[in-house]
BAZAFI-150819 format. One record per atom (N, C-alpha, C, O): residue number from 1; atom name; z, y, x. Coordinates in nm, 4 decimals. Example, Ala and Ser with C-alpha at 12.3 -4.5 7.8 and 13.67 -1.06 7.14 Angstrom:
2
@n: 1 atom: N Z: 0.7800 Y: -0.5690 X: 1.3190
@n: 1 atom: CA Z: 0.7800 Y: -0.4500 X: 1.2300
@n: 1 atom: C Z: 0.7800 Y: -0.3300 X: 1.3200
@n: 1 atom: O Z: 0.8465 Y: -0.3319 X: 1.4236
@n: 2 atom: N Z: 0.7080 Y: -0.2250 X: 1.2850
@n: 2 atom: CA Z: 0.7140 Y: -0.1060 X: 1.3670
@n: 2 atom: C Z: 0.7870 Y: 0.0030 X: 1.2900
@n: 2 atom: O Z: 0.8039 Y: 0.1138 X: 1.3409
//
This chain:
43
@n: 1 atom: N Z: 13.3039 Y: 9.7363 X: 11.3132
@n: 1 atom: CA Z: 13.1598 Y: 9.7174 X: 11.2970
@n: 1 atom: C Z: 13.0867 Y: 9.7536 X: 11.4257
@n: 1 atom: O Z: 12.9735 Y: 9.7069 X: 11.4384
@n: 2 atom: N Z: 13.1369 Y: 9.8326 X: 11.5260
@n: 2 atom: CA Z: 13.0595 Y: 9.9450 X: 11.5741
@n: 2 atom: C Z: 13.0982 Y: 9.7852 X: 11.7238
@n: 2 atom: O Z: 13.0198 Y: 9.7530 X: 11.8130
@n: 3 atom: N Z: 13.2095 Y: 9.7357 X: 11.7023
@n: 3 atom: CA Z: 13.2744 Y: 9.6174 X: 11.8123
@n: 3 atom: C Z: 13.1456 Y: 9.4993 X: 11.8171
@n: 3 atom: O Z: 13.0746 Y: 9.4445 X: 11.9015
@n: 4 atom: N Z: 13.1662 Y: 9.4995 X: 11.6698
@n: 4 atom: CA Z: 13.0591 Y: 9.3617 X: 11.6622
@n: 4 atom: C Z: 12.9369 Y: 9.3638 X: 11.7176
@n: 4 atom: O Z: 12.9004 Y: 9.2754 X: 11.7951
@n: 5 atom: N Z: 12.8578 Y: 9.4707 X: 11.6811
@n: 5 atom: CA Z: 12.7459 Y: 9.5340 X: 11.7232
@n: 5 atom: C Z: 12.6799 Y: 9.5395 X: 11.8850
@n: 5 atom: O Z: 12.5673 Y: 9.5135 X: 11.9275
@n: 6 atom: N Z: 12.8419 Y: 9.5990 X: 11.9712
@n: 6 atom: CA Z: 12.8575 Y: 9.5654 X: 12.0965
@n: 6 atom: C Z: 12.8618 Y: 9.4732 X: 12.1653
@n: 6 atom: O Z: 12.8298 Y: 9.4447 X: 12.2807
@n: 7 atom: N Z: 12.9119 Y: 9.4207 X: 12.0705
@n: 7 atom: CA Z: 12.9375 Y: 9.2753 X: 12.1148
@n: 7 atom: C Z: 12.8055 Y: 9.1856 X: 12.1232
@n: 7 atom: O Z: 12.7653 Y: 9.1346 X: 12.2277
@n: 8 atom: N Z: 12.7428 Y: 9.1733 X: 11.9965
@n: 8 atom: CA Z: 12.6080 Y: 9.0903 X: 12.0264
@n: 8 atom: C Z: 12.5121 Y: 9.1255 X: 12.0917
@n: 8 atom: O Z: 12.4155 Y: 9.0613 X: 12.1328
@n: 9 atom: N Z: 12.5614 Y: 9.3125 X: 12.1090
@n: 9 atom: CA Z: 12.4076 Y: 9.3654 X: 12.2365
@n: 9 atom: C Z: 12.4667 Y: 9.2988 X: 12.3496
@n: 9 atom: O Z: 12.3787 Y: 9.2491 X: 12.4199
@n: 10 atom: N Z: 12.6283 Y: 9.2717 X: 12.4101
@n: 10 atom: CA Z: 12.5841 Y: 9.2152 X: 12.5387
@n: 10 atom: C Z: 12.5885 Y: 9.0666 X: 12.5239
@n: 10 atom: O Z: 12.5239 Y: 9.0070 X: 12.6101
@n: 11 atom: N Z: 12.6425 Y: 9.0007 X: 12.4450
@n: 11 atom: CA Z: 12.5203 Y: 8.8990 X: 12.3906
@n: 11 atom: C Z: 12.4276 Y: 8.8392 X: 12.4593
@n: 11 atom: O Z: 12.4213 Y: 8.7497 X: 12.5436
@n: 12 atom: N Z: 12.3410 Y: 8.9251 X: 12.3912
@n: 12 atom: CA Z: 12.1857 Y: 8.8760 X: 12.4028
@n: 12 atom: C Z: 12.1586 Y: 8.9486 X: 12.5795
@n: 12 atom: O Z: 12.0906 Y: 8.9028 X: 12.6713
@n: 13 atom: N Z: 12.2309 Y: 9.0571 X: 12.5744
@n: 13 atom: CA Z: 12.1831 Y: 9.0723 X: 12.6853
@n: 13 atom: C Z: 12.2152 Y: 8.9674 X: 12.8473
@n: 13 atom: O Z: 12.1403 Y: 8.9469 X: 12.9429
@n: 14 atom: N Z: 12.3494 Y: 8.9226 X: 12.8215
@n: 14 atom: CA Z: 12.3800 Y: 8.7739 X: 12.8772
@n: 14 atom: C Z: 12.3044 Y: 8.7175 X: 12.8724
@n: 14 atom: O Z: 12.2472 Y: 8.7115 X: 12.9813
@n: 15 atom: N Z: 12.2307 Y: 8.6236 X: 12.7482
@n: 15 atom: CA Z: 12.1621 Y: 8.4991 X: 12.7128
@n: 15 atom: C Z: 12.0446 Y: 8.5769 X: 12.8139
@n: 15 atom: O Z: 12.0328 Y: 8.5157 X: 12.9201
@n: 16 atom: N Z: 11.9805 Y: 8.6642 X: 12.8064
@n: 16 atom: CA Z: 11.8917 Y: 8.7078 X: 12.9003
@n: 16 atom: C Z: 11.8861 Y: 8.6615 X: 13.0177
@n: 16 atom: O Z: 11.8279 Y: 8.5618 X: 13.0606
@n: 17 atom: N Z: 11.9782 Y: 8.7730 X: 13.0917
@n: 17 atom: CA Z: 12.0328 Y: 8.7411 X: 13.1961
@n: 17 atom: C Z: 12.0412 Y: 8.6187 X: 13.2651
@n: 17 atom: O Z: 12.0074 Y: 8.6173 X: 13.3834
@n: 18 atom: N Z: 12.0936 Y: 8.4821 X: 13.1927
@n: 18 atom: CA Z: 12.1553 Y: 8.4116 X: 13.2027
@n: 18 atom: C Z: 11.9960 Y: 8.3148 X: 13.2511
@n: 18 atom: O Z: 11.9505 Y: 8.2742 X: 13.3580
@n: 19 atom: N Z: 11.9571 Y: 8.3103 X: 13.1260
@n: 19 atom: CA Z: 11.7887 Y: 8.2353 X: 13.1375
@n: 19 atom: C Z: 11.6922 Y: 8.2661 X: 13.2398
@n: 19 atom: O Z: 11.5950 Y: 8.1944 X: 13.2635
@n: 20 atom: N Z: 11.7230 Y: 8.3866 X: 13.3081
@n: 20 atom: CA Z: 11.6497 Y: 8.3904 X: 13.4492
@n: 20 atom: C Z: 11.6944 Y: 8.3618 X: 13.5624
@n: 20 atom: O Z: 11.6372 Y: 8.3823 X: 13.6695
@n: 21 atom: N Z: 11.8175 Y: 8.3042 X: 13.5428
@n: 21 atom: CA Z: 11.9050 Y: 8.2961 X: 13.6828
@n: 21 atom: C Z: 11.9562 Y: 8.1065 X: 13.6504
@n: 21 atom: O Z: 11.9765 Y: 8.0360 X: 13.5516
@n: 22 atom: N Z: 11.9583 Y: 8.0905 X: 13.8004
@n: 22 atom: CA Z: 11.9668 Y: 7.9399 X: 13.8536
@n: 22 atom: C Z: 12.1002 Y: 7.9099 X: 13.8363
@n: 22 atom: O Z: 12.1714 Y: 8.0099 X: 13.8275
@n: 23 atom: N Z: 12.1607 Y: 7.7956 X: 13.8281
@n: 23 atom: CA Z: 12.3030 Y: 7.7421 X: 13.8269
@n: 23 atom: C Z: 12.4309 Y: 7.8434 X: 13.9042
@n: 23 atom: O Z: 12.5309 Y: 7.8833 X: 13.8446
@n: 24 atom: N Z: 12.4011 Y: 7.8686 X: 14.0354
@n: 24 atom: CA Z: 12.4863 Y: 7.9201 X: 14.0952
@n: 24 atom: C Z: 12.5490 Y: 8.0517 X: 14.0187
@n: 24 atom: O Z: 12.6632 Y: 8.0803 X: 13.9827
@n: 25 atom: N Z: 12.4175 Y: 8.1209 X: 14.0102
@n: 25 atom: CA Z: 12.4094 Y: 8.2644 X: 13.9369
@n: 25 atom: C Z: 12.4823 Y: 8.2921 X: 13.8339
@n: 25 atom: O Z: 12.5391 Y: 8.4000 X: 13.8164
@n: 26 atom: N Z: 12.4865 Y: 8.1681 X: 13.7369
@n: 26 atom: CA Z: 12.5201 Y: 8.1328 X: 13.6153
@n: 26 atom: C Z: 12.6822 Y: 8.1713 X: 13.6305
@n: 26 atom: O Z: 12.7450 Y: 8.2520 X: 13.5620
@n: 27 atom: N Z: 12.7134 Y: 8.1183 X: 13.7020
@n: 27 atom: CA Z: 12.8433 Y: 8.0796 X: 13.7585
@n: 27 atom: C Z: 12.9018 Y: 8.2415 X: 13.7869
@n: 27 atom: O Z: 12.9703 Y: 8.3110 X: 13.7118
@n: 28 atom: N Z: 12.8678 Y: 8.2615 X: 13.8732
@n: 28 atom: CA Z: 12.9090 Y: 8.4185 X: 13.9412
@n: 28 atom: C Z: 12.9002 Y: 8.5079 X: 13.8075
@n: 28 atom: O Z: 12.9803 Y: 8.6007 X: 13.7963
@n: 29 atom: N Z: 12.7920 Y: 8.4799 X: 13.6903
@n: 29 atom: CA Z: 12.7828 Y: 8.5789 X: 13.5896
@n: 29 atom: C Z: 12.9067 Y: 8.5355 X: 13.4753
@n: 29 atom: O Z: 12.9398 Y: 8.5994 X: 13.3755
@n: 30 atom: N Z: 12.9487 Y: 8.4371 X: 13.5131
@n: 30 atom: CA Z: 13.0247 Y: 8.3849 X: 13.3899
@n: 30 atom: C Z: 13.2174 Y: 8.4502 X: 13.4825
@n: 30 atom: O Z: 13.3147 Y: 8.4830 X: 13.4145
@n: 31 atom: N Z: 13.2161 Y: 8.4500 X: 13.5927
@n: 31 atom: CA Z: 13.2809 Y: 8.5285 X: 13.6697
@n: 31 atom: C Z: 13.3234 Y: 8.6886 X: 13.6261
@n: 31 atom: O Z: 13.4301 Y: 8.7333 X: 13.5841
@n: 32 atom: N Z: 13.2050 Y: 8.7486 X: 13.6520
@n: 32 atom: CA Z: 13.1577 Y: 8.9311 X: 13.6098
@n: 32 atom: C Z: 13.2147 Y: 8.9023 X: 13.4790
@n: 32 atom: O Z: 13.3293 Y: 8.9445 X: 13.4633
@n: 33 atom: N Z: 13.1617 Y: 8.8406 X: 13.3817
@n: 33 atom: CA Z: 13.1823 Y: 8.8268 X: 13.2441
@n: 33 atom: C Z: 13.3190 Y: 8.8448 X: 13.1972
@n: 33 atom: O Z: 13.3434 Y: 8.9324 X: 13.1142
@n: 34 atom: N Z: 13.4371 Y: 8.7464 X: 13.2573
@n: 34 atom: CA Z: 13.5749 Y: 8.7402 X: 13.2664
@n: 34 atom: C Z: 13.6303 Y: 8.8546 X: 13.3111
@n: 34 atom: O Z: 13.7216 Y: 8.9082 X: 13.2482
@n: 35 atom: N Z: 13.5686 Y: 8.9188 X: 13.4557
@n: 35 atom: CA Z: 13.6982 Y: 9.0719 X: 13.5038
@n: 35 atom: C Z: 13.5870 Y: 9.1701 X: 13.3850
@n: 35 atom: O Z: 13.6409 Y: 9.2769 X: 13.3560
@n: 36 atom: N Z: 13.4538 Y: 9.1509 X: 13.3196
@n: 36 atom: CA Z: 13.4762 Y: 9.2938 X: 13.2653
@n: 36 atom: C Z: 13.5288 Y: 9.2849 X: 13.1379
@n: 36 atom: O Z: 13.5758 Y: 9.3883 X: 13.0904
@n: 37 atom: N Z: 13.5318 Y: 9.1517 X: 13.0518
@n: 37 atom: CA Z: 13.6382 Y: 9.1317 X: 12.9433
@n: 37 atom: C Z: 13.7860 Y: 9.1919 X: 12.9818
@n: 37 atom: O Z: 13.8416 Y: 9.2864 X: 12.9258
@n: 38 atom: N Z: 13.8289 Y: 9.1246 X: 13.0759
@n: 38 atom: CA Z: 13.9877 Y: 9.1669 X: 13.0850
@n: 38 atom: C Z: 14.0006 Y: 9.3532 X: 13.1457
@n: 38 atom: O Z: 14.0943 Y: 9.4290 X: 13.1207
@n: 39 atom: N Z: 13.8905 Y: 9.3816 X: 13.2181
@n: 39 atom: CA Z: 13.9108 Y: 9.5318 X: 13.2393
@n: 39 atom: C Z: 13.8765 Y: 9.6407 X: 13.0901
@n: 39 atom: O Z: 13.9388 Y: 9.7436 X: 13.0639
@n: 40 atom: N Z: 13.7561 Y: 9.5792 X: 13.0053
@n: 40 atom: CA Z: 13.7826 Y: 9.6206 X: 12.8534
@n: 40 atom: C Z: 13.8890 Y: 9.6334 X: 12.7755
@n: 40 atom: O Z: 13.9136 Y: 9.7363 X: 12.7126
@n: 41 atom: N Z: 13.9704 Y: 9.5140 X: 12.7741
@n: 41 atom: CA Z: 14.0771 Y: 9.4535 X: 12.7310
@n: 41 atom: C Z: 14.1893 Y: 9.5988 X: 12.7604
@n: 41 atom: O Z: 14.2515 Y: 9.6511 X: 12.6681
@n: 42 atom: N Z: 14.1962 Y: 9.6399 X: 12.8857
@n: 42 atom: CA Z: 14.2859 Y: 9.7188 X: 12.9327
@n: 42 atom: C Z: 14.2922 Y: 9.8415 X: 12.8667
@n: 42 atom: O Z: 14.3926 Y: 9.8942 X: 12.8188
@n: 43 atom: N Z: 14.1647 Y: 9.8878 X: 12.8678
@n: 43 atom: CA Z: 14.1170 Y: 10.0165 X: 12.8118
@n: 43 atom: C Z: 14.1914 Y: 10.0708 X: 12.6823
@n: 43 atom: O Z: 14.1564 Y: 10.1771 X: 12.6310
//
């Protein structure tokens, strides 16, 4: 429960993120997104 929760705060906090920043940005964030999944993943 406590996963899910986490999960949709960064979410939204992405979709945020995401909506103020131009194509390139998009890109580089969808980047960050991938090493901090797989460095979570590790944990």
């Amino acid at each position: 429960m406590m996963d899910d929760r986490l999960k949709r705060l960064k979410e939204n906090m992405d979709n945020t993120i995401l909506n103020t920043l131009d194509f390139r940005e998009e890109n580089k964030s969808k980047v960050r997104k991938v090493i901090y999944n797989s460095k979570k993943i590790k944990r």
